[in-house]
Residue, then its C-alpha position, 0 to 999 in steps of 0.5 A: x429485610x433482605x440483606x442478601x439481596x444480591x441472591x436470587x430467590x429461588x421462587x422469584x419469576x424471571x422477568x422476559x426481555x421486551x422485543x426491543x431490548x432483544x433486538x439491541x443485544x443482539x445487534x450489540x453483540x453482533x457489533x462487538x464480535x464482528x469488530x473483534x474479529x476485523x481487528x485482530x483476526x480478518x478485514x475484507x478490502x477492495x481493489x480500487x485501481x490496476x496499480x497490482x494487475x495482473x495478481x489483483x484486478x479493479x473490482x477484487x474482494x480480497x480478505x486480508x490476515x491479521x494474523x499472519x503478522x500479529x494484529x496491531x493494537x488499535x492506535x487510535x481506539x475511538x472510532x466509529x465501528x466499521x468505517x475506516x477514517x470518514x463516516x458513511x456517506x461522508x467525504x469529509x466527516x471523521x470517524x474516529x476521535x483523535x484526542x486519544x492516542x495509543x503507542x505502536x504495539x503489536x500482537x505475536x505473529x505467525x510470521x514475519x513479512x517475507x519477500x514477494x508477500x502481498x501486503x496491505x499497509x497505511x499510506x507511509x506519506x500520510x500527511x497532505x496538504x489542501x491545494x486547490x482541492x488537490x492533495x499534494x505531497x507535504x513531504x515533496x513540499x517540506x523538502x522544497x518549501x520548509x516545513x514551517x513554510x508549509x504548515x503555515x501556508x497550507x492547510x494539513x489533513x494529518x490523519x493518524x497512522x492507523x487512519x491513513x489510506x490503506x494500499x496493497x503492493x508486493x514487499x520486494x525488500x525486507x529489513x537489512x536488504x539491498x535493493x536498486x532497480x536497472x531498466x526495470x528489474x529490480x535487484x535485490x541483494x545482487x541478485x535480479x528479481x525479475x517479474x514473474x506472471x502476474x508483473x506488469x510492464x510496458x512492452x513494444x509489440x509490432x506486428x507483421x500487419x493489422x489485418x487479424x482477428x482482434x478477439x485473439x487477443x482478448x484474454x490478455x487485455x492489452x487494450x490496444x484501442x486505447x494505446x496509440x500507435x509509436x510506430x507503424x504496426x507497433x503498439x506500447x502495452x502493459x504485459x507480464x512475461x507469461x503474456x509475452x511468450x504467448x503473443x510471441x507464438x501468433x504467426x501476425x506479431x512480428x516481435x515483442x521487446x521490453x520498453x521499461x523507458x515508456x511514459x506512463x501514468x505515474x512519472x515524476x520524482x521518486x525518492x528521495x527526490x535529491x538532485x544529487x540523485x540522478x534516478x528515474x522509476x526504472x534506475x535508481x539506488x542502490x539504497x539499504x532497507x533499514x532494521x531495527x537495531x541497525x546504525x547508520x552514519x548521518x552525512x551528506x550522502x545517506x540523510x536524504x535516504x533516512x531522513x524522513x525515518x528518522x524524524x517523522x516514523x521514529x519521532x525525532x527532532x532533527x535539524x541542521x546546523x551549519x553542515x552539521x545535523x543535529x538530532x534531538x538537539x544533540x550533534x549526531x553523527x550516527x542513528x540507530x533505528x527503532x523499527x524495521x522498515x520494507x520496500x512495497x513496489x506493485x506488480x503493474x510497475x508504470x501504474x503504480x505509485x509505490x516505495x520509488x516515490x514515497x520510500x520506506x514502510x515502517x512496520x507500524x504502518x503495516x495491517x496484513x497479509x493478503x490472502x485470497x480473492x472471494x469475490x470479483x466484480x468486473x463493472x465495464x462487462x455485460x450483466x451476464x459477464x460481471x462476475x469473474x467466476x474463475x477468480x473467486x475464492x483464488x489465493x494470492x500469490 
């Protein structure tokens, strides 16, 4: 008998792989490395809407770092490999299990998020509610309704943090800082910020006549066909500066102003929607990022701006009780913070629903850092159009 049967014998004939177990090794392995290299390494994302225009275009294939800001550990490790929160082909089948659930801990980082980084994040609003087929904000709801309320009147899709829709926006605040917004031009730390390039805003151009060669303005995309007219000759449009001063040099525009007061597709309340708070997407704060490791005093004043961070992103129970707050069951009268937080606006700013509606962005929300477009697809161009070859393999600034 061979007791040392654990050893190969020198003679023993190799037994071959069938073709099929081949294939299943190769696809496994396959399958490993490349979610390895997803997680901790690089993803690649698609810019769904204009709400980063003129930086990231509708139709933009962008590969995002995970390495820049250190990989966050799976929070949620069974998942379907590949899919982000629903299975292919599905609208509404999960693809992950959600009955185990990791802490927040995340990998070292070459740096730190730095202001004006582009930055892709799960949605800090992550919990929604079933209304009508419409999702609807369960922290406006909560607000308005009461959370009891709310959760037993609607149904709740409350999808884990690292299973939340991904967005992309510019970090315009980092931890500790100060930022307030005045017609339009954000502040930060007492120092203006303006959009620089590739910022979009609504400006009024009127023009001397109408009788010139359109196609002079192709290059700018200002889609006046579908911008109606305010005033004779004159025309609201989404622009960044650099537009600006090159439409001020044609001989037929007679001006071009800033019009941060134009509707646009994102209006509504922004946070922290307290009536007390007479702000708008274009005025409001000025409101301190927290940090963590930063105490702030509860009153009456500050729990409208750190209330939602305090009790959802940080995990408390937070209560009031005949005007005093009570968190964890205890009288509070400060709240130390256990993580950093950002503000996100994106560079489009009346086209995007970003940190004036919704608020902070913990850190554990955080996925990457954007890094450069490798491919870009333009779908309303003709066949020979489509690509825009002069975006590929461009960095994100």
């Amino acid at each position: 008998m061979n007791y040392k049967f654990w050893q190969r014998k020198k003679d023993a004939t190799k037994k071959k792989k069938s073709k099929t177990r081949e294939w299943v090794d190769a696809i496994v392995f396959a399958v490993v490395a490349a979610t390895i290299i997803r997680v901790f390494f690089i993803e690649a994302y698609t810019i769904p809407s204009g709400s980063m225009e003129r930086s990231l275009l509708i139709g933009d294939f962008l590969f995002v770092s995970k390495v820049n800001y250190g990989a966050r550990i799976p929070m949620t490790p069974v998942a379907f490999p590949f899919a982000h929160h629903t299975m292919p082909l599905t609208t509404s089948t999960k693809a992950y299990w959600d009955g185990v659930q990791w802490k927040y801990h995340r990998l070292p980082g070459l740096s730190k998020i730095k202001r004006n980084d582009v930055v892709v994040f799960n949605f800090p609003e992550g919990d929604t509610v079933a209304v009508e087929n419409q999702a609807e904000s369960y922290y406006a709801l909560e607000r308005s309704l009461g959370r009891q309320q709310v959760r037993s009147t609607f149904t709740i899709i409350d999808r884990p943090v690292d299973k939340r829709e991904n967005f992309i926006k510019r970090c315009i605040g980092i931890p500790g800082d100060v930022i307030s917004m005045s017609n339009g031009i954000a502040n930060v730390n007492g120092k203006n910020e303006p959009l620089k390039n590739t910022g979009m805003m609504p400006y009024r151009i009127e023009f001397k006549t109408m009788d010139f060669n359109y196609a002079a303005l192709d290059e700018f995309n200002l889609n006046l066909g579908n911008s109606p007219a305010v005033a004779t000759n004159t025309y609201i449009v989404d622009a960044s500066p650099e537009i600006v001063e090159k439409l001020k040099t044609f001989d037929f525009v007679k001006s071009v102003t800033l019009s941060p007061d134009a509707p646009g597709p994102v209006q509504g309340g922004v946070f922290p929607n307290d009536p007390n708070r007479a702000w708008n997407r274009d005025n409001f704060g000025p409101i301190k990022i927290p940090s963590k490791g930063w105490t702030v005093k509860i009153d009456s004043t500050t729990m409208p701006l750190y209330y939602r961070a305090i009790r959802t992103y940080e995990g408390n129970k937070v209560e009031q009780k005949a005007g005093v707050w009570y968190i964890n069951d205890k009288p509070a009268t400060t709240y130390t913070f256990k993580m950093d937080y950002y503000w996100m606006m994106g560079d489009n700013r009346h086209n995007s629903a970003d940190s004036r509606y919704w608020g902070f962005v913990p850190e554990d929300h955080i996925v990457g850092k954007a890094l450069f477009v490798w491919m870009s697809w333009d779908s309303t161009a003709s066949f020979l159009h489509k690509i825009r070859w002069s975006r590929l393999f461009m960095g994100i600034h």
